[in-house]
VOFIFI-12834 format. One record per residue: residue number from 0; x, y, z of N, C-alpha, C in turn. Coordinates in steps of 0.02 Angstrom, whole numbers. Layout:
residues N
+------+--------+--------+--------+--------+--------+--------+--------+--------+--------+
: resi :    n.X :    n.Y :    n.Z :   ca.X :   ca.Y :   ca.Z :    c.X :    c.Y :    c.Z :
+------+--------+--------+--------+--------+--------+--------+--------+--------+--------+
:  NUM :      X :      Y :      Z :      X :      Y :      Z :      X :      Y :      Z :
...
+------+--------+--------+--------+--------+--------+--------+--------+--------+--------+
This chain:
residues 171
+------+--------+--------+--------+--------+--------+--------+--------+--------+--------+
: resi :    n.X :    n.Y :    n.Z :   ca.X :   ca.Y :   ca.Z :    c.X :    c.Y :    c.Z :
+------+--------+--------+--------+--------+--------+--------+--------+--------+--------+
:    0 :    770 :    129 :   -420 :    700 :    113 :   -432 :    656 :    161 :   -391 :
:    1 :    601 :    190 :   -406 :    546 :    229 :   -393 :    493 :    193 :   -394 :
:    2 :    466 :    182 :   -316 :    407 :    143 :   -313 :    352 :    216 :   -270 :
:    3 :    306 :    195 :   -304 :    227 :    211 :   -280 :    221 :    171 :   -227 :
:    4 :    186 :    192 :   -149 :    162 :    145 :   -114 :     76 :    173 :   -111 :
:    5 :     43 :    129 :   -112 :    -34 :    115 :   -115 :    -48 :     70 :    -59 :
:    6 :   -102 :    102 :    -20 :   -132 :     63 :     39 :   -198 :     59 :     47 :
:    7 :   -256 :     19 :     70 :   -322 :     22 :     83 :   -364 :     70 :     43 :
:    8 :   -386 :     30 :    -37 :   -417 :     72 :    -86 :   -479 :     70 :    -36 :
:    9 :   -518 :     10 :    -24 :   -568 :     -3 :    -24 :   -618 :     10 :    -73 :
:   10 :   -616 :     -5 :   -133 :   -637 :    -14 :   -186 :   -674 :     61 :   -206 :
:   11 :   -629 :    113 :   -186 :   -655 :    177 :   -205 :   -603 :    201 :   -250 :
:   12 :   -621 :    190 :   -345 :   -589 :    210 :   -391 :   -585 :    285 :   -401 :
:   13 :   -621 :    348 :   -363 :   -600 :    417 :   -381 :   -525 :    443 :   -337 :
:   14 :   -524 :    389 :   -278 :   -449 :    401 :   -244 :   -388 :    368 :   -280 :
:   15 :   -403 :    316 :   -285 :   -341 :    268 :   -312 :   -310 :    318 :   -391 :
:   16 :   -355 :    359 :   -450 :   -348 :    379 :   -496 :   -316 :    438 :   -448 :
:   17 :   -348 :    479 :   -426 :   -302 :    560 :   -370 :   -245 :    520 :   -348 :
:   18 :   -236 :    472 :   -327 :   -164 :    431 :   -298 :   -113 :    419 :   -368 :
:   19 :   -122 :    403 :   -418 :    -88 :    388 :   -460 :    -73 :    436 :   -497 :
:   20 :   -114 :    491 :   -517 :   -104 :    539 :   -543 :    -34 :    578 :   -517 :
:   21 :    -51 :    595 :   -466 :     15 :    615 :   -418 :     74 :    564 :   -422 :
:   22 :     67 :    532 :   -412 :    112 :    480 :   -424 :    185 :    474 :   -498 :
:   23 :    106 :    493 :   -551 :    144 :    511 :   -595 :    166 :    568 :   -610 :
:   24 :    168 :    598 :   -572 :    217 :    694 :   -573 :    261 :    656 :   -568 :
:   25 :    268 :    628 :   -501 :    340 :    616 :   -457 :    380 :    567 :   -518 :
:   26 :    341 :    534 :   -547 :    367 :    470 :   -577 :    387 :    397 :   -549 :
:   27 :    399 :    346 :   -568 :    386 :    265 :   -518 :    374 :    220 :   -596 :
:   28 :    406 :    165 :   -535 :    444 :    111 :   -589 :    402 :     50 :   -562 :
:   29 :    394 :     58 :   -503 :    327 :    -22 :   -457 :    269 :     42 :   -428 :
:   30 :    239 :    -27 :   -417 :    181 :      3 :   -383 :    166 :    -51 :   -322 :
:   31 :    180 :    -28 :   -276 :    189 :    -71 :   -209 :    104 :    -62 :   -187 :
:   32 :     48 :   -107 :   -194 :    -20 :   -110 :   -157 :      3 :   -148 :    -81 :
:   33 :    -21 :   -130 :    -44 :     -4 :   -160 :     32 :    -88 :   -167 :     52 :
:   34 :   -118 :   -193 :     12 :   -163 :   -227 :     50 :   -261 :   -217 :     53 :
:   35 :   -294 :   -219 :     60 :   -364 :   -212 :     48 :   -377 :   -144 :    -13 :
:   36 :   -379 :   -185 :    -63 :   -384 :   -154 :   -134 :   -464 :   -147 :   -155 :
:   37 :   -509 :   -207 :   -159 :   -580 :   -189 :   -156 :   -628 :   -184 :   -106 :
:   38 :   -642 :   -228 :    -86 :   -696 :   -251 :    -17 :   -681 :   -186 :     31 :
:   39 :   -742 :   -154 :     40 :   -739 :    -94 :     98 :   -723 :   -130 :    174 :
:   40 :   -756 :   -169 :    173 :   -745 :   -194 :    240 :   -802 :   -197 :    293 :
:   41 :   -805 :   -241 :    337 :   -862 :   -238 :    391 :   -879 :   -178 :    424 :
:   42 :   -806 :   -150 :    459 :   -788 :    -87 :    516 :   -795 :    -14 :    483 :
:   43 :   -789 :    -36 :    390 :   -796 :     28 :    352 :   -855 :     76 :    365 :
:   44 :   -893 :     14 :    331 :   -967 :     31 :    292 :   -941 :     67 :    242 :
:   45 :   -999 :     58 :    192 :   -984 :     67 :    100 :   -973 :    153 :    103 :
:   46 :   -897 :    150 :     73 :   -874 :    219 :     62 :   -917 :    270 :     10 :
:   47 :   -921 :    305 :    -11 :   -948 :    353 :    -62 :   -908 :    328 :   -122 :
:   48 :   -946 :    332 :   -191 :   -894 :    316 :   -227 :   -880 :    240 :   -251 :
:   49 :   -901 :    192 :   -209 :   -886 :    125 :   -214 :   -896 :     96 :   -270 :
:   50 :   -841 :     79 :   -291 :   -824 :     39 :   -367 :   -770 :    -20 :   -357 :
:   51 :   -806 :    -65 :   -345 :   -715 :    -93 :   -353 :   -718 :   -145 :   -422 :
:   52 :   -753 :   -134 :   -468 :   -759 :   -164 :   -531 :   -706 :   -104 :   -543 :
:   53 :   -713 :    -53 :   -558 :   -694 :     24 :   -583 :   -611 :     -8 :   -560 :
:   54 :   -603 :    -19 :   -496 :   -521 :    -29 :   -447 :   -486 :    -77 :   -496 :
:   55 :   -545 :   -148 :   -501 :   -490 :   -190 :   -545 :   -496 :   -183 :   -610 :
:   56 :   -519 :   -131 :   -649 :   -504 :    -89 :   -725 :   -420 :    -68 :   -719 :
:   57 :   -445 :    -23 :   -668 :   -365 :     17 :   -668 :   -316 :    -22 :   -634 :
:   58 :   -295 :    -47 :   -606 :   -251 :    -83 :   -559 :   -227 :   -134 :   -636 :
:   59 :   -290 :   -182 :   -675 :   -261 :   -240 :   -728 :   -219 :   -180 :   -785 :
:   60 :   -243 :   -137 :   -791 :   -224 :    -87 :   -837 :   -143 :   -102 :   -827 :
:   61 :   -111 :    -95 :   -745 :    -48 :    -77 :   -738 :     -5 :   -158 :   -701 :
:   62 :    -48 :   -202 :   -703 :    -10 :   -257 :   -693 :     76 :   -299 :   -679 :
:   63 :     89 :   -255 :   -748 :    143 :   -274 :   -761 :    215 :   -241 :   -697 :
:   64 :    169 :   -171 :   -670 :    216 :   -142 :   -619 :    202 :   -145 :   -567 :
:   65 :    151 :   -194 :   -551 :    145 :   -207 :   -484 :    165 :   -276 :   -439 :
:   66 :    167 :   -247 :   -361 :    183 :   -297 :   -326 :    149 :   -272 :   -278 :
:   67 :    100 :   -331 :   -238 :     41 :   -319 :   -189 :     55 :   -377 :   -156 :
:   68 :     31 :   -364 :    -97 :     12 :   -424 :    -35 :    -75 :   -416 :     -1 :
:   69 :    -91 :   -470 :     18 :   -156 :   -455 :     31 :   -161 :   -440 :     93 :
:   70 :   -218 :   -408 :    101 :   -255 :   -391 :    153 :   -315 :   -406 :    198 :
:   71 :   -324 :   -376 :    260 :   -362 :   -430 :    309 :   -432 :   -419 :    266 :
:   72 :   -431 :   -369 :    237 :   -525 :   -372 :    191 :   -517 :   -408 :    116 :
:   73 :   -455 :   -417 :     82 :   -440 :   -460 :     12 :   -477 :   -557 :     47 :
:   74 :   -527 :   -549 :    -23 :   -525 :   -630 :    -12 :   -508 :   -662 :    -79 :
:   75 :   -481 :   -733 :    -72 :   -469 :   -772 :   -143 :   -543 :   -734 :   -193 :
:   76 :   -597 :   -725 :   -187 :   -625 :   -698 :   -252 :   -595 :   -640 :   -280 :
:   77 :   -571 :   -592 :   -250 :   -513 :   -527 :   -277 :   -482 :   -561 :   -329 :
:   78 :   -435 :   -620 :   -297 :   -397 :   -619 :   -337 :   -399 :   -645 :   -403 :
:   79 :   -479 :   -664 :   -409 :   -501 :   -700 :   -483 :   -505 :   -638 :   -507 :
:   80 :   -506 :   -577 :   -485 :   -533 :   -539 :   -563 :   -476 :   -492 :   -570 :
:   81 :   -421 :   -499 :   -531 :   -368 :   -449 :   -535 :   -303 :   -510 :   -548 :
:   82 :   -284 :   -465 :   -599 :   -233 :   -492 :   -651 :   -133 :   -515 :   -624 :
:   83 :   -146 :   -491 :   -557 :    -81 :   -515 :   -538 :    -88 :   -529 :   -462 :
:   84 :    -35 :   -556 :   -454 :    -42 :   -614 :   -392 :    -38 :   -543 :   -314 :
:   85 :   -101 :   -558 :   -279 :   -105 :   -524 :   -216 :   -130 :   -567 :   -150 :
:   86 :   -112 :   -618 :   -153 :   -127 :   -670 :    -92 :    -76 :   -667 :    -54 :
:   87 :    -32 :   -653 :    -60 :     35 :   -665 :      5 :     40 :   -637 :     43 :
:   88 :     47 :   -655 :     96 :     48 :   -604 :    153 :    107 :   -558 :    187 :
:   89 :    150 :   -565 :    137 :    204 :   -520 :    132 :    255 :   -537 :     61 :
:   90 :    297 :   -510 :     53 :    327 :   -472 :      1 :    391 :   -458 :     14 :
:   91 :    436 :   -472 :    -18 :    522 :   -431 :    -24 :    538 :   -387 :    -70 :
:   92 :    558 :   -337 :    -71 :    585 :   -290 :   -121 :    637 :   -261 :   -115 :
:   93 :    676 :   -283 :   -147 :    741 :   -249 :   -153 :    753 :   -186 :   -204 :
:   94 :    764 :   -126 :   -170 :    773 :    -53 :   -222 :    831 :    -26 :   -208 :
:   95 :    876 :    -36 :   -231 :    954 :     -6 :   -234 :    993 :    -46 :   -174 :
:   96 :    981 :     29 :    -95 :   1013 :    -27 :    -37 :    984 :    -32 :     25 :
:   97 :    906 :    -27 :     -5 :    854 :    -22 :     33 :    822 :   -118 :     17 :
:   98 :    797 :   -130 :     70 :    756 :   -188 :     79 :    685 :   -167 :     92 :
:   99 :    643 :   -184 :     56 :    571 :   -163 :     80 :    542 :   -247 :    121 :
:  100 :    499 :   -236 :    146 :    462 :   -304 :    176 :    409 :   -288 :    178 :
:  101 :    357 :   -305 :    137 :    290 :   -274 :     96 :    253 :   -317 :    143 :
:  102 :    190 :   -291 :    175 :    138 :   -324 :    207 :     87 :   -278 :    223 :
:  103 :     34 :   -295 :    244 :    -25 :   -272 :    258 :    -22 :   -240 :    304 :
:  104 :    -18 :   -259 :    368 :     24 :   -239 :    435 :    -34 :   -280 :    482 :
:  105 :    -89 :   -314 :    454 :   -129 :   -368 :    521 :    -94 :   -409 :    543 :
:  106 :    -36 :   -429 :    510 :      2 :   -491 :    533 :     75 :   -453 :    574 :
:  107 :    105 :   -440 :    527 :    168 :   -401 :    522 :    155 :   -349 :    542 :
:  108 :    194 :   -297 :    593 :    208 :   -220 :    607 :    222 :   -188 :    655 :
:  109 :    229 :   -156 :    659 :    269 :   -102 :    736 :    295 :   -149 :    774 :
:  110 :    238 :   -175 :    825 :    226 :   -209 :    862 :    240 :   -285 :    882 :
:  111 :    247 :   -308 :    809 :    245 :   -388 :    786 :    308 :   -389 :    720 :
:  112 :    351 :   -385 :    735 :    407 :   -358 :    690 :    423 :   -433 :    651 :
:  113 :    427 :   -437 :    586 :    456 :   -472 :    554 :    521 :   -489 :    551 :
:  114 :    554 :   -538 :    521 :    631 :   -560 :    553 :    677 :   -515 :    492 :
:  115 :    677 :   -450 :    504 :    704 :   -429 :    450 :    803 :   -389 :    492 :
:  116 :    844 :   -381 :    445 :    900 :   -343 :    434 :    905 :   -275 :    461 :
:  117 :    949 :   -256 :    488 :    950 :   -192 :    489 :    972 :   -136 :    424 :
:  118 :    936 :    -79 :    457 :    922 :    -58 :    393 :    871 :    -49 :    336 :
:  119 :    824 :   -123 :    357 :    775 :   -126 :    298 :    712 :    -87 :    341 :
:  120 :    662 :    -73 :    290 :    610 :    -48 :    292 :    541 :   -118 :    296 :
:  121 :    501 :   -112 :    349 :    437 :   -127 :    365 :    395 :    -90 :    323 :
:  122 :    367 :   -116 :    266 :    317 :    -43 :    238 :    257 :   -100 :    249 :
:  123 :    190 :    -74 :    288 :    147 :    -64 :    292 :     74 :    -44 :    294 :
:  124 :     26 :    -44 :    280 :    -50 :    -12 :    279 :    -97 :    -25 :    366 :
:  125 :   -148 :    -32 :    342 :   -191 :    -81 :    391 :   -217 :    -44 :    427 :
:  126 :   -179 :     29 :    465 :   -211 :     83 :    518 :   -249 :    133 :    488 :
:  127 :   -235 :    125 :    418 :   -243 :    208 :    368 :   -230 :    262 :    410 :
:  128 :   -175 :    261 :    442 :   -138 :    314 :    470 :    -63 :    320 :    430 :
:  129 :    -47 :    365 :    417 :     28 :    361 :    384 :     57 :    374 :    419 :
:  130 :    134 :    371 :    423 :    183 :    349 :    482 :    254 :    349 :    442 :
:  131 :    316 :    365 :    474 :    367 :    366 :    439 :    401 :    383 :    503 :
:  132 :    450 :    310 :    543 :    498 :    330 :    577 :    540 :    277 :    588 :
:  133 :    599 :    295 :    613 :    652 :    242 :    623 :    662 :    217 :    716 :
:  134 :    644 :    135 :    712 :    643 :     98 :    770 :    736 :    111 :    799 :
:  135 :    727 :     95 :    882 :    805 :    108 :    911 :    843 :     48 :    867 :
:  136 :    802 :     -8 :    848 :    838 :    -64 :    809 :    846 :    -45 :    742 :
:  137 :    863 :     -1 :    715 :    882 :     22 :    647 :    831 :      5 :    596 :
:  138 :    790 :    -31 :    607 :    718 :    -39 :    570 :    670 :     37 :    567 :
:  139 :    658 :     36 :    474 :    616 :    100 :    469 :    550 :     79 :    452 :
:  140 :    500 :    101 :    489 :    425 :     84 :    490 :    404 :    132 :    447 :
:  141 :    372 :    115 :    418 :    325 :    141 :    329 :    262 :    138 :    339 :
:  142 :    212 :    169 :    337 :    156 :    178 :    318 :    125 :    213 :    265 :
:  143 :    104 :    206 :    222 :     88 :    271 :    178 :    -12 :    298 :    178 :
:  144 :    -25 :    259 :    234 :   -100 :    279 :    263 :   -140 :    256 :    201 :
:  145 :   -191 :    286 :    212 :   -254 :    285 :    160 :   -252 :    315 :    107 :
:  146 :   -272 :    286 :     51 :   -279 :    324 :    -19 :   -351 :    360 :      1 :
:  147 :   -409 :    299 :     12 :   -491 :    299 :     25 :   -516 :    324 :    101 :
:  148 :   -488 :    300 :    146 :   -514 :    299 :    213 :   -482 :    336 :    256 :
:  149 :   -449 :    394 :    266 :   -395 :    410 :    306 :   -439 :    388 :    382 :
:  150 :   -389 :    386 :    439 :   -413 :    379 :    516 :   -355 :    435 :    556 :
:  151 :   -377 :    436 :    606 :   -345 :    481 :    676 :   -331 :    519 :    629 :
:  152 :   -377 :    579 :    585 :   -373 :    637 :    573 :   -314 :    647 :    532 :
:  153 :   -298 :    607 :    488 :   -240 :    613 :    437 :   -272 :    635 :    356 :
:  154 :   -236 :    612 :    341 :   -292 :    665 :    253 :   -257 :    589 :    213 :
:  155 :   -301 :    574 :    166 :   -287 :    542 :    115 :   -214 :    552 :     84 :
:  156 :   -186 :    485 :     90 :   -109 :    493 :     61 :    -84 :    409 :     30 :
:  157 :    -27 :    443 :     16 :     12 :    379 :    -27 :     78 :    387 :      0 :
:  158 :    109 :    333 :    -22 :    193 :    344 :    -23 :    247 :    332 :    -75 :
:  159 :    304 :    349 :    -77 :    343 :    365 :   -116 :    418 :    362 :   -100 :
:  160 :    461 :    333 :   -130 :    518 :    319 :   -135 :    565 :    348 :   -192 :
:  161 :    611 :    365 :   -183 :    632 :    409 :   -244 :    698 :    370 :   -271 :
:  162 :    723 :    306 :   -240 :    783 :    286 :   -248 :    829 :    280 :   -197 :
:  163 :    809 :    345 :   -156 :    866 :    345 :    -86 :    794 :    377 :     -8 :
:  164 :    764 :    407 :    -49 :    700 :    432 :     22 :    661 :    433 :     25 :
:  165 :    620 :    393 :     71 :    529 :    385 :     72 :    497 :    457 :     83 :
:  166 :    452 :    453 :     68 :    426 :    526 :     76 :    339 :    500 :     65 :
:  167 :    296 :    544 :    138 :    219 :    524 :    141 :    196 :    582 :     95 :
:  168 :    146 :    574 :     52 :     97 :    631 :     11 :     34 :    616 :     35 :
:  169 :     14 :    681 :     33 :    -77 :    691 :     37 :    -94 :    712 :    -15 :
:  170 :   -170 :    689 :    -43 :   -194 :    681 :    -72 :   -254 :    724 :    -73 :
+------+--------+--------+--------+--------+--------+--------+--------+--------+--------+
């Protein structure tokens, strides 16, 4: 399986379309959202661009291949106008002999480790920093940063799984 990872649209539809686009070079079978899909946020302020009517066009468009968890800026109104379930605050995915553990990362991450296996992957959002490394506990930490917002001087990116290797893209 080939999953897309998507993190912190903040309801800016000219990134999320540059994110998918790419996406579909590589090709992908899910589309893993990890978390604040419309609502810019308090700490944001309103990005350039701000659509998130535009976000849940495209996102219901692809429904059927997605799997999302919400985020510390998602509220129950999101999830009235977007077509598949993004309230949970984490997620399991199983892709070949990889374990994903899908979350936002306000609750779950680095720091605050979930009760997971060795071996499996933490994939995360929340810093819009992207990140890709393996803990001394055999746990691999995932980030795939910002589609919308990059921070600490990173560039707009996504992530990607190919079946056997994560790999961060900029955007």
């Amino acid at each position: 399986m080939r999953i897309l990872f998507i993190s912190d649209v903040h309801g800016v539809p000219s990134t999320l379309e540059t994110a998918l686009k790419a996406g579909d070079a590589l090709g992908w079978d899910r589309l893993v959202l990890l978390g604040d899909l419309l609502y810019h946020g308090p700490r944001n302020g309103v990005p350039d661009f701000y659509n998130p009517v535009k976000v849940v066009e495209i996102l219901n468009s692809l429904k059927d291949r997605i799997v999302a968890v919400r985020g510390n800026c998602d509220a129950e109104v999101d999830q009235m106008l977007l077509e598949f379930p993004m309230m949970g605050d984490y997620s399991v995915l199983e892709a070949g002999k990889e374990t994903f553990f899908l979350t936002h990362g306000h609750i779950w991450n680095e720091y605050r480790l979930p009760p997971l296996g060795m071996g499996s992957v933490l994939a995360y959002g929340h810093t819009h920093i992207p990140e890709l490394k393996k803990l001394e506990c055999g746990l691999t930490v995932f980030n795939p940063g910002s589609v919308s917002l990059p921070k600490g001087g990173s560039s707009r990116s996504f992530g990607y799984f190919n079946g056997s290797e994560l790999g961060i893209y900029s955007i």
